[in-house]
C-alpha positions as CSV (number, residue, x, y, z in Angstrom):
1,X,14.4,4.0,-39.8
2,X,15.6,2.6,-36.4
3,X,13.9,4.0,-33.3
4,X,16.6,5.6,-31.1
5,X,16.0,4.6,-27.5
6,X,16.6,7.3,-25.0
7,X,18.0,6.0,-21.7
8,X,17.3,8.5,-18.5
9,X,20.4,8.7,-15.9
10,X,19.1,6.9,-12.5
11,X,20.8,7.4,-9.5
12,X,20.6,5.7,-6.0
13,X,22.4,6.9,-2.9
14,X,21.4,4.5,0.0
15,X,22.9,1.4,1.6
16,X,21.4,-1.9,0.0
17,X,20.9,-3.8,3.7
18,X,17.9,-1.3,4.1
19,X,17.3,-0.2,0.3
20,X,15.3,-2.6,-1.7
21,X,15.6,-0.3,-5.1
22,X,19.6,-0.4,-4.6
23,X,19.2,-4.2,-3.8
24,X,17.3,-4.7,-6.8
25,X,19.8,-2.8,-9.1
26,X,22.7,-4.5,-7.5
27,X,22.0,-7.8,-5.9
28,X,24.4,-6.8,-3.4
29,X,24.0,-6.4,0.4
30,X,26.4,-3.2,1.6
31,X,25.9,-1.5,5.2
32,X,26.0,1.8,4.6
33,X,25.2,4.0,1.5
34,X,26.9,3.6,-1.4
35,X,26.3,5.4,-5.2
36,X,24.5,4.2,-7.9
37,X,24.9,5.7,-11.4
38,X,23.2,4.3,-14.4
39,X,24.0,6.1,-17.6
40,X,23.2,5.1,-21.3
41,X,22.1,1.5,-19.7
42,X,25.9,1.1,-17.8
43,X,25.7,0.5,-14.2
44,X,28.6,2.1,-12.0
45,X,28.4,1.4,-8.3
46,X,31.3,3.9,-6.2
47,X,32.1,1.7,-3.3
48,X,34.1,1.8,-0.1
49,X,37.6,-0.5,-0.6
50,X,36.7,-2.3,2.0
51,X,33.2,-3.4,-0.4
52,X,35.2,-3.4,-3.4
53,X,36.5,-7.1,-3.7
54,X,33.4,-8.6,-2.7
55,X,31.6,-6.5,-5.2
56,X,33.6,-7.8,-8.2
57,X,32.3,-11.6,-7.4
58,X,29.4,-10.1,-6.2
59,X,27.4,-7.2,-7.7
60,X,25.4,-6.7,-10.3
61,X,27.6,-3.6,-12.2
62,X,29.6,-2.5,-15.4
63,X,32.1,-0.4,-13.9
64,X,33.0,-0.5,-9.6
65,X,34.6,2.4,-9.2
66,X,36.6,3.1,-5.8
67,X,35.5,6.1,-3.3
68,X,38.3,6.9,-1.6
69,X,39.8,8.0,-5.0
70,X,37.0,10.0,-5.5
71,X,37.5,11.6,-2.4
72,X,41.2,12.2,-3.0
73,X,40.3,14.1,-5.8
74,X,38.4,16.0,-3.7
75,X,40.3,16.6,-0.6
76,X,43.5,17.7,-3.0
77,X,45.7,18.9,0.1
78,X,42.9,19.9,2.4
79,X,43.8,18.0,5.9
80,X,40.4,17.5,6.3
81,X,38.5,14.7,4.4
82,X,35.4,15.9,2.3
83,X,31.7,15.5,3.4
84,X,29.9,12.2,1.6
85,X,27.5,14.3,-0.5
86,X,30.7,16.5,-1.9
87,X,32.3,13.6,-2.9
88,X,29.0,12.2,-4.6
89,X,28.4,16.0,-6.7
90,X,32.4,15.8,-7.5
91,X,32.1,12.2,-9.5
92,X,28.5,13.0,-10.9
93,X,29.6,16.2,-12.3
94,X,32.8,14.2,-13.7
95,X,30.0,11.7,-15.5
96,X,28.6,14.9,-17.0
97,X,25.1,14.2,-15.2
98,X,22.9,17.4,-15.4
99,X,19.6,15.7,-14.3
100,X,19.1,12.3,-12.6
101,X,16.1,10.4,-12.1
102,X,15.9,9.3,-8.3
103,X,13.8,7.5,-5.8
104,X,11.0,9.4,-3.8
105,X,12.7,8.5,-1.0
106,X,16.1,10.4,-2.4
107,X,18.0,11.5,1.1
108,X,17.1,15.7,0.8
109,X,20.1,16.8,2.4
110,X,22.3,14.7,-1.0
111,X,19.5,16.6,-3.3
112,X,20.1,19.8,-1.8
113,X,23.9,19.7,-2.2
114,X,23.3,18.7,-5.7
115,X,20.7,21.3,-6.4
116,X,24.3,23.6,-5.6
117,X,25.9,22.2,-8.2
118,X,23.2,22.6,-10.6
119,X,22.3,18.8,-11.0
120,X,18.6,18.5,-10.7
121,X,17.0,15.3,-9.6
122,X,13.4,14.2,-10.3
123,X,11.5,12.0,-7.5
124,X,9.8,9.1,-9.6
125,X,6.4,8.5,-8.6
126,X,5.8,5.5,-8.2
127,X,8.2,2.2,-8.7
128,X,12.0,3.2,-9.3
129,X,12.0,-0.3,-11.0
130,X,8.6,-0.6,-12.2
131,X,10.1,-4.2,-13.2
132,X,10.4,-4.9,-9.7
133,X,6.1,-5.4,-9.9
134,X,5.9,-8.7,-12.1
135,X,8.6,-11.3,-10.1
136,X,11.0,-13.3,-13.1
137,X,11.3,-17.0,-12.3
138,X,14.5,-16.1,-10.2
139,X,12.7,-13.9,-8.1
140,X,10.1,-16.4,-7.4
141,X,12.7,-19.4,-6.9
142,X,14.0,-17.0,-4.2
143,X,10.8,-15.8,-2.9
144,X,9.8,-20.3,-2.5
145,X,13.0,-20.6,-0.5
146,X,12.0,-17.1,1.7
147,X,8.6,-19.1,2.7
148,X,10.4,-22.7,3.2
149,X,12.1,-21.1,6.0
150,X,8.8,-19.0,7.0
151,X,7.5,-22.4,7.2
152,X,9.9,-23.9,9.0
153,X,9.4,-21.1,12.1
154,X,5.5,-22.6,11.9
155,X,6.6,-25.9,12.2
156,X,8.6,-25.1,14.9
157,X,5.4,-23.4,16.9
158,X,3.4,-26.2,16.1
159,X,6.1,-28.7,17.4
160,X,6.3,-26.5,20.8
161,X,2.8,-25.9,21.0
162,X,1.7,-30.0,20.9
163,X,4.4,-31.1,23.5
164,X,2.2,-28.3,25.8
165,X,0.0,-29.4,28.6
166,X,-2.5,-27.5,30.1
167,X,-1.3,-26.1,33.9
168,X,-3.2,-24.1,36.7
169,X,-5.1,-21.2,35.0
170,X,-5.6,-22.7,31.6
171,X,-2.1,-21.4,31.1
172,X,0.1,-23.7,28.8
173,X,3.2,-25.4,30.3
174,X,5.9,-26.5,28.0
175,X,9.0,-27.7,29.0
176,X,8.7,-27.3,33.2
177,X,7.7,-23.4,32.7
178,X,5.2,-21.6,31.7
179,X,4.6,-21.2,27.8
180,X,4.5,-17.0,26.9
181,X,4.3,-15.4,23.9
182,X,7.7,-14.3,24.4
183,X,9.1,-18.1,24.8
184,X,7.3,-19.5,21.6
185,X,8.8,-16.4,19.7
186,X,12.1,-17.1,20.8
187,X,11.6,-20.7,19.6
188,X,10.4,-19.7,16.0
189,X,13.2,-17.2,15.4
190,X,15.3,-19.5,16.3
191,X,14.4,-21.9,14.2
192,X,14.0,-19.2,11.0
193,X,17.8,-18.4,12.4
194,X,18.9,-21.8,11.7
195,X,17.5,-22.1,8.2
196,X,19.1,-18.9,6.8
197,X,16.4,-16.6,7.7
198,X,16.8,-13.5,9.3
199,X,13.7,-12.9,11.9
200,X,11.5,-9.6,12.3
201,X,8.4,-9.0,14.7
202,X,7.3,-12.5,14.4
203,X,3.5,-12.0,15.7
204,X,2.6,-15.0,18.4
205,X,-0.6,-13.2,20.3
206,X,-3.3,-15.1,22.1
207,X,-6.9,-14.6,22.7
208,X,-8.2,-10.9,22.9
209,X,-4.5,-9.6,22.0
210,X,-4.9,-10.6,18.7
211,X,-7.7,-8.5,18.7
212,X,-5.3,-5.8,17.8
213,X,-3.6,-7.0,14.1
214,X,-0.3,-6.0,14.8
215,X,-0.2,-6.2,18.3
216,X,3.1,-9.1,19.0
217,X,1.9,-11.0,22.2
218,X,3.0,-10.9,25.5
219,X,2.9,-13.3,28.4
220,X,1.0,-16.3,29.0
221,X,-0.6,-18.6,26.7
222,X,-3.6,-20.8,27.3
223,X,-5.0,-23.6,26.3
224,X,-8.3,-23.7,24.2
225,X,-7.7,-20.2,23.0
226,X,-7.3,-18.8,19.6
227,X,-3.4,-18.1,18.8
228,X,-2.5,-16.2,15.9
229,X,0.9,-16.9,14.3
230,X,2.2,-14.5,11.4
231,X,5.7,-15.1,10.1
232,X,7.5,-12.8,8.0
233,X,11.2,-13.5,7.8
234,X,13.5,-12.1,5.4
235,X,16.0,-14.5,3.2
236,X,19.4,-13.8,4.7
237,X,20.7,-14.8,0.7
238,X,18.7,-12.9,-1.1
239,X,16.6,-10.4,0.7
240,X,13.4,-11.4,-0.1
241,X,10.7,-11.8,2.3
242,X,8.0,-14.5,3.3
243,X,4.6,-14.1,4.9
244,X,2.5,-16.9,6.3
245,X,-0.2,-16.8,9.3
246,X,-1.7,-19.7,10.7
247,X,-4.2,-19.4,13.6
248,X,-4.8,-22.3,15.9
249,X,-6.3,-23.6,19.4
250,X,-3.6,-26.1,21.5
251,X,-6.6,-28.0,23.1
252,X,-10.2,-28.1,21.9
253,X,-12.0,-25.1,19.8
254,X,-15.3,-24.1,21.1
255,X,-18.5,-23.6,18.7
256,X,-17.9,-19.8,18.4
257,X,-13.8,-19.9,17.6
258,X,-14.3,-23.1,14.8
259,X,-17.2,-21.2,12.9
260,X,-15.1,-17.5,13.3
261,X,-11.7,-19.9,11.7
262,X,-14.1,-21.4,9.4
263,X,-15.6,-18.2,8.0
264,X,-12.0,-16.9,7.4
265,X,-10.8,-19.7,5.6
266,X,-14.1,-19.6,3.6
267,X,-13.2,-15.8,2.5
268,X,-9.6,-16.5,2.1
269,X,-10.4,-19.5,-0.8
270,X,-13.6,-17.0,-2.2
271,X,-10.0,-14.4,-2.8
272,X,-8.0,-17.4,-4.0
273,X,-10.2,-18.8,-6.6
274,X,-11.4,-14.9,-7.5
275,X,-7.8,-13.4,-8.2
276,X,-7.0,-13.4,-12.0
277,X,-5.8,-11.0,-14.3
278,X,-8.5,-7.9,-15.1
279,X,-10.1,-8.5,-11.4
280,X,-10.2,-5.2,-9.7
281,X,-8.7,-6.0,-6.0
282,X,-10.8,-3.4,-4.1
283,X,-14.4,-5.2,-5.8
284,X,-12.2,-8.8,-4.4
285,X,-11.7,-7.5,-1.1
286,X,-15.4,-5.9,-0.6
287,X,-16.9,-9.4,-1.7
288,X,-15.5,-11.2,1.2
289,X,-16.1,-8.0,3.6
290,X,-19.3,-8.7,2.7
291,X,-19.1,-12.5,2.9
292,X,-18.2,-12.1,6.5
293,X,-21.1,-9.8,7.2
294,X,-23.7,-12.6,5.3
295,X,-22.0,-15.0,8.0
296,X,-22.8,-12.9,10.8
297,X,-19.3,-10.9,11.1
298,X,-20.5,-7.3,10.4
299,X,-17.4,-4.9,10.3
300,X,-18.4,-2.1,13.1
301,X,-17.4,-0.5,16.1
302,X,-18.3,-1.8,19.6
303,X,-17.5,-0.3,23.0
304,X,-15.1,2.1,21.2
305,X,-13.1,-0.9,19.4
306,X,-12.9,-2.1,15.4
307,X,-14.2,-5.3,15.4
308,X,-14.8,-7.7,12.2
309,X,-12.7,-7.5,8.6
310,X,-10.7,-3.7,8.9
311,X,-7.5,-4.5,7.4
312,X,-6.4,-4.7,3.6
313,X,-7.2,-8.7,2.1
314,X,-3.4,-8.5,1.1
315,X,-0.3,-6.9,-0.2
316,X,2.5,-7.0,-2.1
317,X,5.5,-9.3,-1.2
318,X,9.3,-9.0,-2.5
319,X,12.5,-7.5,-1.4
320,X,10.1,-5.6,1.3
321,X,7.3,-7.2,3.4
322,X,4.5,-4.8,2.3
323,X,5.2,-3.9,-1.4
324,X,3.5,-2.2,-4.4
325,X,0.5,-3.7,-5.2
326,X,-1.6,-2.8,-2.6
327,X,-4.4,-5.8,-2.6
328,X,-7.2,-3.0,-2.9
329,X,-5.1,-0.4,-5.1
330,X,-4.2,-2.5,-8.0
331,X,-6.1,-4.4,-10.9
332,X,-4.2,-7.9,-11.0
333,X,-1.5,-8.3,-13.4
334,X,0.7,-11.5,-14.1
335,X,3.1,-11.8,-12.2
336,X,2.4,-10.0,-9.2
337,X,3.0,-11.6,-6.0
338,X,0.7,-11.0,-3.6
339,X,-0.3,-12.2,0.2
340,X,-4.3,-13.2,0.4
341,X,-4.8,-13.2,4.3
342,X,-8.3,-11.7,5.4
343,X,-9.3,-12.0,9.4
344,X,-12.2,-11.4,11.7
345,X,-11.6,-10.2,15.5
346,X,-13.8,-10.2,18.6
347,X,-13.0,-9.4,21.7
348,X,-14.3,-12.2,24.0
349,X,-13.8,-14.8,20.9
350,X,-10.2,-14.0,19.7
351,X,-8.9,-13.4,16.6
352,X,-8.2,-15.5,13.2
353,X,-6.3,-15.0,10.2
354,X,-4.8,-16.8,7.6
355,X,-2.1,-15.9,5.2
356,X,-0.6,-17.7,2.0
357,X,1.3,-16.7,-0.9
358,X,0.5,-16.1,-4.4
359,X,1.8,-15.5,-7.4
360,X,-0.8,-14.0,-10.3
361,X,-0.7,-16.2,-13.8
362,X,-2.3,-15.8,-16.7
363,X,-5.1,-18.3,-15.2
364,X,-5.6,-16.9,-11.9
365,X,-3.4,-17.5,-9.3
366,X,-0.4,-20.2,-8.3
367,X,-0.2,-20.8,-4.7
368,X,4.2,-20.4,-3.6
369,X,2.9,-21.4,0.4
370,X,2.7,-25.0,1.2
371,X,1.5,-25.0,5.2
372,X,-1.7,-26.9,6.0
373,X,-4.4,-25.1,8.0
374,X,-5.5,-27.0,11.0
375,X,-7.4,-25.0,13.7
376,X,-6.7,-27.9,16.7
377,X,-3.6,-29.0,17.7
């Protein structure tokens, strides 16, 4: 006796530029929010007509159905033109949907409306796609191209950061002015521009400031100091993200910043070589807390301030920059991609990281970054 498979109704209201579930089920990039209906395994997208042409060549769908048709349905001979979320209950109730599967991140307002027209909507916990956790061999193609250009915004910062000379101050001079944070960001998005890479908070803080993880950097950079540069650009193609940090000194490291980059780059290949399927993340990242703290980097509090290893070892990477697995919440599958980028920060020392790209095989780990670490430039 055949098994009969039962397909749930999924539905998506959100625009795919921002989205990365509607993304995922349509490989299409649209503005603003659009529906999408999957029924019985079909995939219908209802689309603007200003999308609808470029969604034929484009999307990933059965059946494109036009909204302003829907709508006329709706407005019959009111003057007025119907609200978005009437227009979405009219053509789901014409699908003779009842009950829809949805992300938890369903807009309330859309489930409220629904919840009028008795078509009840379930919040999946968890993934929407929990395909969207092990990357096919598209996905990773994509996700190689994502870091090419990541790594061609470090190569860029290295370029500017070699044809500096030191000026009054220890401050860095580059091209007649002073070289900022600010400048050397401008120079790295602008390079990520040119290879197809769409920028975001590229990270380019010096000394103390990068103390603080996520701070970006501002103003002047000097010379002999540790500079932390972490790159996350999205692929304007295909949406997916890349992740590298580097951390370097333009000049000469002291004692004290070459054995504080040394010890992360020691914790970051103890991860690397550790990750295989089976290998509980949170046991992976307290190992190297702990390898730190046998090297003399305790994780504490001093003068009111985190100092040492008090971020996650890593996360997930795809068509979002921080994406299910977390590096501590998951036990390794294949197939996950994950970053691997632990750090240690001290005020009065600086702060290093560095961050590469992994994908999880049956093995252990394949490495999808290719940018050499070199602490002196």
């Amino acid at each position: 006796m055949s098994k009969k498979t039962t397909h749930e109704t999924r539905l998506i209201v959100a625009a795919s530029d921002h989205d990365p579930d509607m993304l995922y089920a349509t490989k299409f990039f649209v503005p603003d929010p659009f529906i999408f209906l999957e029924q019985s395994g079909k995939r219908t997208i209802v689309l603007s007509d200003l999308e609808i042409d470029r969604a034929r060549k484009q999307a990933k769908a059965d059946e494109i159905v036009s909204f302003s048709q829907v709508e006329r349905e709706v407005q019959g001979t009111q003057k007025k033109a119907p609200a978005f979320e009437k227009v979405m209950s009219h053509f789901l109730r014409k699908r003779g949907v009842r009950f829809a599967a949805v992300p938890a991140n369903f807009p309330l307002g859309y489930a409220e409306e629904l919840a009028t027209q008795r078509i009840r909507v379930r919040a999946t916990n968890g993934l929407f796609w929990p395909e969207r956790e092990a990357k096919s061999k598209d996905e990773l193609q994509q996700m190689r191209r994502a870091l090419a250009i990541t790594e061609k915004g470090l190569a860029r910062a290295m370029e500017v950061l070699a044809a500096s000379k030191t000026g009054p101050g220890k401050k860095l001079v580059w091209s007649g002015r002073t070289l900022t944070s600010e400048i050397l960001r401008a120079e790295i998005d602008s390079a990520i521009l040119r290879a197809g890479g769409l920028p975001a908070n590229t990270i380019v803080a010096g000394g103390d400031q990068a103390c603080d993880p996520h701070e970006r950097g501002f103003g002047p950079l000097k010379a002999d100091s540790l500079i932390i540069l972490d790159i996350f650009p999205r692929d304007a193609t295909s949406g997916y993200f890349g992740d590298m940090t580097r951390t370097v000194v333009r000049g000469r490291a002291s004692e004290e910043q070459r054995r504080l980059w040394e010890t992360v780059r020691e914790g970051q290949a103890l991860a690397l070589k550790k990750m295989k399927p089976g290998v509980d993340g949170l046991k992976l990242h307290t190992e190297v807390k702990q390898l730190f703290t046998d090297r003399g980097y305790p994780t504490e509090v001093r003068g009111g301030r985190q100092v040492g290893f008090f971020h996650g070892t890593g996360h997930g990477l795809g068509l979002e920059i921080h994406e299910f697995p977390r590096f501590q919440k998951t036990v390794f599958k294949p197939g996950q991609v994950l970053t691997v980028e632990p750090g240690l920060y001290y005020p009065g020392i600086g702060g290093a990281r560095l961050e590469d790209v992994v994908v999880l095989t049956k093995n252990g780990t394949r490495m999808l970054s290719r940018f050499e670490k070199r602490l002196e430039i």
